[in-house]
N, C-alpha and C positions, 0 to 999 in steps of 0.2 A: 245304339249301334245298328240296329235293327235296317232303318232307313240308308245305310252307305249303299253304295254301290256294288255290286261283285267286281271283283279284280283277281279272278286266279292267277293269271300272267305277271302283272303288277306285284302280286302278293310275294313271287318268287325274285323278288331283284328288293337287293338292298346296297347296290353299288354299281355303276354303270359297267363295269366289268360283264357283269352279271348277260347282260343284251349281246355280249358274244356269240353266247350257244342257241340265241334264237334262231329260224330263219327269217327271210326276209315278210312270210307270210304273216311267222307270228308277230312278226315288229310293227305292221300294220293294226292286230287284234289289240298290240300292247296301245299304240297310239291311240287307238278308240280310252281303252284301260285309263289312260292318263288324263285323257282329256273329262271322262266320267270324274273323277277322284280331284281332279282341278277346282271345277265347279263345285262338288261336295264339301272342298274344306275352302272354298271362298264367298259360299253360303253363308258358311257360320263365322267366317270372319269380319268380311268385310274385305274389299281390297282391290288391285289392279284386275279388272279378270282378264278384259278384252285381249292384251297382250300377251297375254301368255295361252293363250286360246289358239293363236294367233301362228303360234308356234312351237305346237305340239310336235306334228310329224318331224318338224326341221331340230326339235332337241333328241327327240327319237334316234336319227339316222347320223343327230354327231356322234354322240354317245357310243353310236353301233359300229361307229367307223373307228373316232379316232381313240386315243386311248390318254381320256381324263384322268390324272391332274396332273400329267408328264404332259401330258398335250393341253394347252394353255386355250379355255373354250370365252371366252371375254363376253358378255351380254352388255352393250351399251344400255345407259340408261336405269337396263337389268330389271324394267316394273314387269319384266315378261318373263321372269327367273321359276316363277312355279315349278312349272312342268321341273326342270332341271334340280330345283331343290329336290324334288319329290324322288327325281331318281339317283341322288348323291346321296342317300345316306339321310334323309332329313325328313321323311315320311313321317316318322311316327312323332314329328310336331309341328306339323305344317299347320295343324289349327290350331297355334298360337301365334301364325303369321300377325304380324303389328302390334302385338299385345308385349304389355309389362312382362319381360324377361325369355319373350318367345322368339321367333324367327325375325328375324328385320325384313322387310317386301323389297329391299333390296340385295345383290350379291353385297358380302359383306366378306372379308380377308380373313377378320378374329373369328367368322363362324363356322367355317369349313375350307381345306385343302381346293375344293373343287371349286372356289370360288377366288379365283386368284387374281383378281381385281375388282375394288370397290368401285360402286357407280350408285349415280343417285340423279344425278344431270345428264343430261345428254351429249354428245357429239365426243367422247374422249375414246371410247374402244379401240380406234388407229391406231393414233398415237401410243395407246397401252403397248397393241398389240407390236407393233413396230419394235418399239424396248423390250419386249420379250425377245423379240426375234434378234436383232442385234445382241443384248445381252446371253443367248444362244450360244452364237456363234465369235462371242469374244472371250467366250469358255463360263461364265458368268456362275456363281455357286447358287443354287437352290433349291430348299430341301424335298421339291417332287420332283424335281430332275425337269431334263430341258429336252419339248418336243413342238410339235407345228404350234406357233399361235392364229387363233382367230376370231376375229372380231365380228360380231353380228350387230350389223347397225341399221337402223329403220330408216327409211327415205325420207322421213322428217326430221330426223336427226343429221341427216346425210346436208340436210342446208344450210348447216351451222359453218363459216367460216372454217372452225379449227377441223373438221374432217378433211376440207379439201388442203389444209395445212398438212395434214398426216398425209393423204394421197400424195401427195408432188413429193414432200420428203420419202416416202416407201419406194416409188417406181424411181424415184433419182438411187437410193442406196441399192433396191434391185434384190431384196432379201426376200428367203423363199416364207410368205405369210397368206395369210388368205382372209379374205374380207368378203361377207356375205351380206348382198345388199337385200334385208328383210323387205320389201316393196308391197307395203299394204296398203298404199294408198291412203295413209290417214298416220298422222301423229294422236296429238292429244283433240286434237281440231283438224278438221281435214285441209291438207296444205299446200301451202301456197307459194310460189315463186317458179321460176322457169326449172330451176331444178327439177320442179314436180311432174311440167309441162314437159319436158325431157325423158322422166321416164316411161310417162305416158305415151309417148311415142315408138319409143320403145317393145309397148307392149302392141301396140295398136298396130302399127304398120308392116309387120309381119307376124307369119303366122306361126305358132307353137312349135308345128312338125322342123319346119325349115331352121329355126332359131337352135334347135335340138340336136340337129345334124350339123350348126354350129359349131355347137357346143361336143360334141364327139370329135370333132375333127379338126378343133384346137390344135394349130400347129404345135406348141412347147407339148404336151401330152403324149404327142404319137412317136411309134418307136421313126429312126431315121427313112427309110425306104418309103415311107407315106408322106412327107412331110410334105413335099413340093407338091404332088397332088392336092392335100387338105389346104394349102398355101392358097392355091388358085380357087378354092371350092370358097375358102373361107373368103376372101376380098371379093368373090363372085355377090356373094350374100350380102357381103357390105354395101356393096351397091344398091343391092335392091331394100333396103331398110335402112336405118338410122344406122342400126347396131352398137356397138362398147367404143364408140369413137372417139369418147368423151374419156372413158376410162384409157381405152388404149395410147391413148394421146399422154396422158400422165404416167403410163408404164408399167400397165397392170395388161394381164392378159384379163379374158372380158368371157364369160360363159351365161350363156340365155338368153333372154329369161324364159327360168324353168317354171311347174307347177308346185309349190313350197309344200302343197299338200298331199301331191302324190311320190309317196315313197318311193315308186317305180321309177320316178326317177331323180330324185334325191340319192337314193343309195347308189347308185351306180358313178353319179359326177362327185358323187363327195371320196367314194373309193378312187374314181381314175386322178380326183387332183392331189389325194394322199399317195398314191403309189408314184407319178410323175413330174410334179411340181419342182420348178427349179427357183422360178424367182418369184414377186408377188401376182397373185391370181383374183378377180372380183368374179363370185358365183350371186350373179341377179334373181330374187325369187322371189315368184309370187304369189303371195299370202292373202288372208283374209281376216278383220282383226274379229275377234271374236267366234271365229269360226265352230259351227258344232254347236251351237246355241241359241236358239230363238233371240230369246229375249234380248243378248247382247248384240247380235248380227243385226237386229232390226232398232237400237237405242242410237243415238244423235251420235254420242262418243263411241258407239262398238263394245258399251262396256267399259270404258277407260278406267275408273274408281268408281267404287260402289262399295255399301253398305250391306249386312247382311243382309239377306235375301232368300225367299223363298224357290226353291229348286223347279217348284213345278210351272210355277206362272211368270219370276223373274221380277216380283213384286217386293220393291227394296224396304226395309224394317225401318224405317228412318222414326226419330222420337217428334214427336208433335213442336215446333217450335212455339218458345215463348215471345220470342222479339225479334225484329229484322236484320239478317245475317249484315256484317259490317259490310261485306262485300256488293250485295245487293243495294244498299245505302248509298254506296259508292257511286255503283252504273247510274242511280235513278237523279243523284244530284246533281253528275254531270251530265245526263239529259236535261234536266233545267236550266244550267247554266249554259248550257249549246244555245237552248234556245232564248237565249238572252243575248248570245255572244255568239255571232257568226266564225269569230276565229277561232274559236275554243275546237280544237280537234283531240283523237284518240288515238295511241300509240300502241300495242302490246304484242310482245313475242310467244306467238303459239298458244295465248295462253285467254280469249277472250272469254269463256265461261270463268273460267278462274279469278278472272278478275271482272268481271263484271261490268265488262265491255262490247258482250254476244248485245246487251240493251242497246247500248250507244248505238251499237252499227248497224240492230234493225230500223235507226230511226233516223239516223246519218251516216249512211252508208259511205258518203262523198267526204266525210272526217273521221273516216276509223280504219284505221291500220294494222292490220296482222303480219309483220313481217315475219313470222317462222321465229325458228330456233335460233334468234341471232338476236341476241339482247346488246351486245357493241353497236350491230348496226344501227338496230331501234333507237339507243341511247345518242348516237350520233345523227340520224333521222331527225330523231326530235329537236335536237341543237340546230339543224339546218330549216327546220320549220320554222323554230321562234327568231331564228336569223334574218327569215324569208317573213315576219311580220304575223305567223300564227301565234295562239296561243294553244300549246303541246301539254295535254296530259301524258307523261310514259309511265303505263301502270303495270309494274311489273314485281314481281316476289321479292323479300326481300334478299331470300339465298340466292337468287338467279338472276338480282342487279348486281352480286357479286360479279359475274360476270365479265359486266360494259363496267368495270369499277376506274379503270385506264378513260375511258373516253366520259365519264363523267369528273372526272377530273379534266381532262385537255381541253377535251371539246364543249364542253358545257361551263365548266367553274372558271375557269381561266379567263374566258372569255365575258363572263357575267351575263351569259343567254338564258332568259326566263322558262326554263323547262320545268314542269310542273312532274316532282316524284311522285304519285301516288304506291305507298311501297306497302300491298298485301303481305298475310302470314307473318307482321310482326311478331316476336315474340315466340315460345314455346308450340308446335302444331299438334304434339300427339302422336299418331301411327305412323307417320312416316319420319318419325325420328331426326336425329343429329342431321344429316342432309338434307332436310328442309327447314329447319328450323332458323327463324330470322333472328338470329342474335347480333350480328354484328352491326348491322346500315348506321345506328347512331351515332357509334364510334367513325366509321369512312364517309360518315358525311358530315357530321356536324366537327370535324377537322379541317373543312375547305373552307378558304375566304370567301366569305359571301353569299354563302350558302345558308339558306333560313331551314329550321329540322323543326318541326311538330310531331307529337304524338296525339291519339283522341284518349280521351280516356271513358268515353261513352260512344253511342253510335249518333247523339244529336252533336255531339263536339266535332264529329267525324262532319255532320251537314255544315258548320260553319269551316273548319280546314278545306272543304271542299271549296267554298265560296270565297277566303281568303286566299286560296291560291288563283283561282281562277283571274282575281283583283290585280294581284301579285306582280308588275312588269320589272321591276326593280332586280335584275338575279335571279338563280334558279333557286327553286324552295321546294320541299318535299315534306311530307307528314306520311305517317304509318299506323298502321292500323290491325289488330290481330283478324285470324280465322276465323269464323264463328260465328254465333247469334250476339248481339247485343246483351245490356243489362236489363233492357227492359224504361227506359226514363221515357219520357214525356218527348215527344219530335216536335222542332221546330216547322213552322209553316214556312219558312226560306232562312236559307244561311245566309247568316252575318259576318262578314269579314274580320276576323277580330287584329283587334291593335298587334302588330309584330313587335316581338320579343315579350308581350303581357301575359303573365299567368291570374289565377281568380283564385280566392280566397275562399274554401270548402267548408270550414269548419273552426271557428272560434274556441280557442283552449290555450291550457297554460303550460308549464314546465319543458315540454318536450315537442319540439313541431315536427309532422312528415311531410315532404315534400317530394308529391306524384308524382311523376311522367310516366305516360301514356295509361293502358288498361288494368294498370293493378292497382288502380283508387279505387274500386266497390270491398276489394279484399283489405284494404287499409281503411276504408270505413268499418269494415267486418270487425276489425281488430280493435278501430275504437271504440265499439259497442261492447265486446269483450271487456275492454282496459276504465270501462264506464262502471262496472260492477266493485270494479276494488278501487274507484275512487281517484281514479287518472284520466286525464280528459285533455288528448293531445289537440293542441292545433295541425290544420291540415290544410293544405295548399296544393293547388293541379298546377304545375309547373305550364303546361302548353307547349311551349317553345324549349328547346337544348340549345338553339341557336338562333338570333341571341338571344341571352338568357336574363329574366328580368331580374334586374342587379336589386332593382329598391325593394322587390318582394323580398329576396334571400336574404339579405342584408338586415331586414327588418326582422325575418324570422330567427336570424341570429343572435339579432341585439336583446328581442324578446323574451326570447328562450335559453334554458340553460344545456337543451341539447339540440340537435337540428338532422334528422335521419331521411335520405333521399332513398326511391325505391324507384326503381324502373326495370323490367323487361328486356337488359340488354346487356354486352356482355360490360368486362369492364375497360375503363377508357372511354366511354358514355358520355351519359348526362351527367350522373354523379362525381367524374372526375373531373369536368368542367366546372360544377359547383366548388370543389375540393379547392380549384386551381382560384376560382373570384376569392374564394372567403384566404386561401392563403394570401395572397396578393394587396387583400386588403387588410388584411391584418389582425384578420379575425380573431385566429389561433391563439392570439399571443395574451387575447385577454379571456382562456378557456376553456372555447364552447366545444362539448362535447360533437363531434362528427363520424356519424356511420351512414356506409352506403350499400344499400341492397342491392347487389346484381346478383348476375348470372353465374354462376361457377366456372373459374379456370378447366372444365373438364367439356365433353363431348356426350351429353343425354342420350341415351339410347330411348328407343321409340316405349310411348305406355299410353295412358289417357291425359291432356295437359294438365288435368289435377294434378295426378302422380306426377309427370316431371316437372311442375313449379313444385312438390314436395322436395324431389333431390336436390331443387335449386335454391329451397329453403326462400320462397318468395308465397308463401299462401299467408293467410290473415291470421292462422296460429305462428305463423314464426315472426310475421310480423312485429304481433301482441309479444313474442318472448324476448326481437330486439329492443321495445322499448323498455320493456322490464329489467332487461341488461344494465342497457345505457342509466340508469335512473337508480342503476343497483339495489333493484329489486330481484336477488335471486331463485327465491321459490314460485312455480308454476304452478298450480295445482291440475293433478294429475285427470281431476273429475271433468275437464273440458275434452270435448272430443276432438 
């Protein structure tokens, strides 16, 4: 304990109520306070830091102003919730942020009052907040009772389609809400699109002082007898800068842009648009991500996710790896296959370290696309490439192709345009819990006509999926692939295309076969090694493809065996129910072969290490080893296995 921080100030608040009796001097001393105590328990955790760095003084001066959890405080995105947790009540287990059974790194509904909308994705706080507000004023019942909503949303997130959907919907209903545009110049990657270009001008073309005297003299704000004066001062202004033109045009009033980090004046526009606000209001501010800390102020991302970390130097703990992260595998094959293939381009929303497309663009800048927070578009972009004669990698997450899920259907499947899914975070991720986690893509994609579904189940299977899509003109095909380092196998010298719809035959054995898809064949090998001690020795088969699905392997491991157990990584509705749906069809049943399917559980994993949450999903190589034990009606376990 020794090493924390002092925090006298901090020490006396354990509820944002609490920041009433300060003054505004000491809300400055507190903001230092928080910002200390931020970094100390994201040391030891691991986690978002930059964000929430980012906007210290700005959770400082809502806190102080409005009055949470009757006043509805909305953190889009919410990886910048720290600070806010630390002051709701959630201090004294902030360093169990991302861990098994501690704090979620997002606002989260089931985990506190003060957190009264979940976020995990970006671009929805509007929209939230709009339904508060309406729901407000349509007498609506809820148990913190009904006061301002508002929504704090970052300029990267501000480029997503559905915000400007919430904008035009707020200034057309004209409800009194307020939208604070966090403006730090940087998302998760720093960003791109005229939006950006927009705000930057914003800041650029006129100066602080004048934007401020703006912002004071806000027509809706002032009592009546000033209004016509501020009327003429403010359209004076407008002229000489860009100003909220963009906003005011959609029917928000428009205030700044301010300094996010000087309380002096924070406090002052966040009281006068609480005291006079009529209808909706956008307060512009501008931030710095990371702010208050070397190390992250001065890092590519500002900090965005990090591992624990040393306090003093900013020197992240990471574990030595053993094998090549699946992601990294990813970027370097498709620099191979660019340079093989002139059309071979790169597609990804917001998200190019993440997926392992920062490689591609340093090498081919003139084929790598960062559209921003807009995975619709991306996904519809890419359908207009390979329309247009490209060949489109769109490498995007699996929760966050959720997304563009509408236009990979319309625009993509329908059409049979060869867009190439590359779809990261397969599977269970660990700290960032139930909202990242890629459980569904198998199910909403290997449902579409024509649509080819691979999983890898190593990181060399991952080098030929690369090279079979790439091949691939025939329809759109996609393969996925989890977070993480590999297993360690032996790498191919170049990917091989492999036959579409063919799985490979793993492991020769009798009575009972398992049948892979995707990354949980080394924990199915695990299990057969186990299941080898007492005299059981399954056959095992890496399925490859969900779609289509090789009928002669299944079929055969059916007819061979007297049970047949599929295991995959996703939810249910999958691979395994498409297996379910051949062997019924064909008539497997009727002459009966035992069938079980390992998925996901009907439930929502809260965040731990992906061990632990393949434990609740009951998908590791000890439950594996206990379904065939099951099936084979072997019921005793022994206890003596770890």
């Amino acid at each position: 304990m020794s090493d924390r921080p002092e925090t006298p100030l901090l020490d006396t608040v354990h509820g944002p109520a609490d920041l009433k009796r300060f003054s505004d001097a000491e809300l400055v001393r507190l903001a230092h306070e928080l910002r200390t105590e931020t970094i100390s328990a994201v040391s030891e955790t691991g986690g978002h830091l930059g964000a929430g760095l980012g906007v210290v003084e700005l959770t400082v001066a809502l806190h102080a102003v409005f009055n949470a959890p009757r006043d509805k405080i909305i953190w889009d995105v919410s990886h910048q919730c720290y600070p806010h947790k630390i002051l709701t009540g959630r201090r004294d287990r902030i360093r169990t942020l991302r861990q098994k059974d501690g704090l979620s790194g997002f606002t989260k509904r089931s985990e506190s009052h003060f957190d009264p909308f979940g976020a995990a994705h970006s671009s929805t706080s509007i929209s939230a907040a709009l339904g508060f507000a309406v729901a407000r004023d349509l007498g609506g019942a809820c148990d913190t009772g009904h006061g301002d909503a508002i929504a704090v949303i970052g300029d990267g997130a501000m480029s997503a389609g559905m915000a400007f959907e919430a904008l035009n919907n707020a200034g057309h209903l004209g409800k009194r809400m307020i939208v604070i545009l966090n403006d730090n110049e940087m998302s998760i990657a720093p960003p791109v699109g005229a939006m950006s270009s927009y705000l930057s001008r914003l800041y650029a073309e006129a100066p602080f002082q004048d934007l401020k005297a703006a912002a004071k003299g806000a027509v809706s704000l002032l009592p009546e007898p000033f209004r016509e004066g501020a009327k003429r001062a403010k359209d004076m202004i407008k002229g000489m800068a860009v100003g909220g033109t963009l906003f005011e045009e959609l029917g928000f009033s428009y205030l700044g842009p301010i300094d996010g980090h000087d309380l002096n004046q924070l406090l002052p526009v966040l009281r006068t648009v609480q005291a006079r606000a009529t209808g909706p209001i956008l307060i512009h501010a501008l931030t710095r991500k990371g702010k208050g800390y070397h190390p992250a102020e001065n890092a590519d991302d500002k900090g965005h996710a990090t591992a624990k970390f040393d306090v003093v130097t900013g020197k992240q703990k990471k574990a030595p790896s053993n094998a090549p992260a699946y992601t990294k595998v990813f970027g370097q094959e498709l620099i191979k296959a660019a340079e093989r293939d002139s059309r071979i381009c790169a597609v990804t929303a917001a998200m190019p370290d993440g997926t392992g497309l920062d490689l591609f663009g340093t090498r081919y800048p003139s084929r790598c696309f960062d559209v921003g927070i807009a995975e619709q578009h991306g996904v519809t972009f890419s359908a207009g490439l390979a329309a247009g004669g490209m060949r489109p990698f769109c490498a995007i997450y699996s929760t966050f192709l959720q997304r563009g899920y509408d236009q990979v259907v319309h625009d993509v499947a329908i059409q049979r345009l060869p867009v190439r899914f590359a779809i990261d975070r397969a599977g269970l991720v660990g700290a960032d819990g139930a909202t990242h986690a890629g459980a569904f893509d198998v199910a909403f994609m290997a449902n579409l006509p024509g649509m080819v579904v691979m999983a890898a189940a190593d990181e060399a299977e991952l080098v030929h999926m690369v090279a079979t899509a790439a091949a691939h003109d025939d329809g759109p095909i996609a393969f996925r692939y989890p977070r993480g380092e590999g297993v360690g196998v032996e790498m191919p010298e170049q990917g091989v295309p492999l036959e579409i719809g063919r799985g490979r035959m793993v492991r020769e054995g009798q009575g009972v076969a398992i049948l892979s898809f995707g990354a949980r064949l080394k924990e199915v090998l695990d299990a057969c090694e186990a299941l080898g001690a007492r005299g059981i020795s399954p056959s095992v088969a890496d399925a490859r493809f969900a779609k289509p699905l090789d009928r002669e392997l299944i079929l055969k491991l059916a007819a061979e065996h007297e049970a047949l157990i599929c295991v995959e990584e996703g939810a249910v509705g999958g691979f395994g129910s498409h297996v379910a749906q051949l062997l019924a069809e064909e008539g497997v049943f009727d002459n009966g072969l035992k069938y079980r399917s390992m998925v996901l559980p009907d439930i929502f994993i809260d965040q731990a290490s992906p061990r632990d949450m393949y434990a609740v999903a009951g998908l590791n190589a000890e439950d594996i080893e206990a379904k065939v034990l099951e099936v084979l009606g072997v019921t005793e376990i022994k206890s003596s296995r770890a």
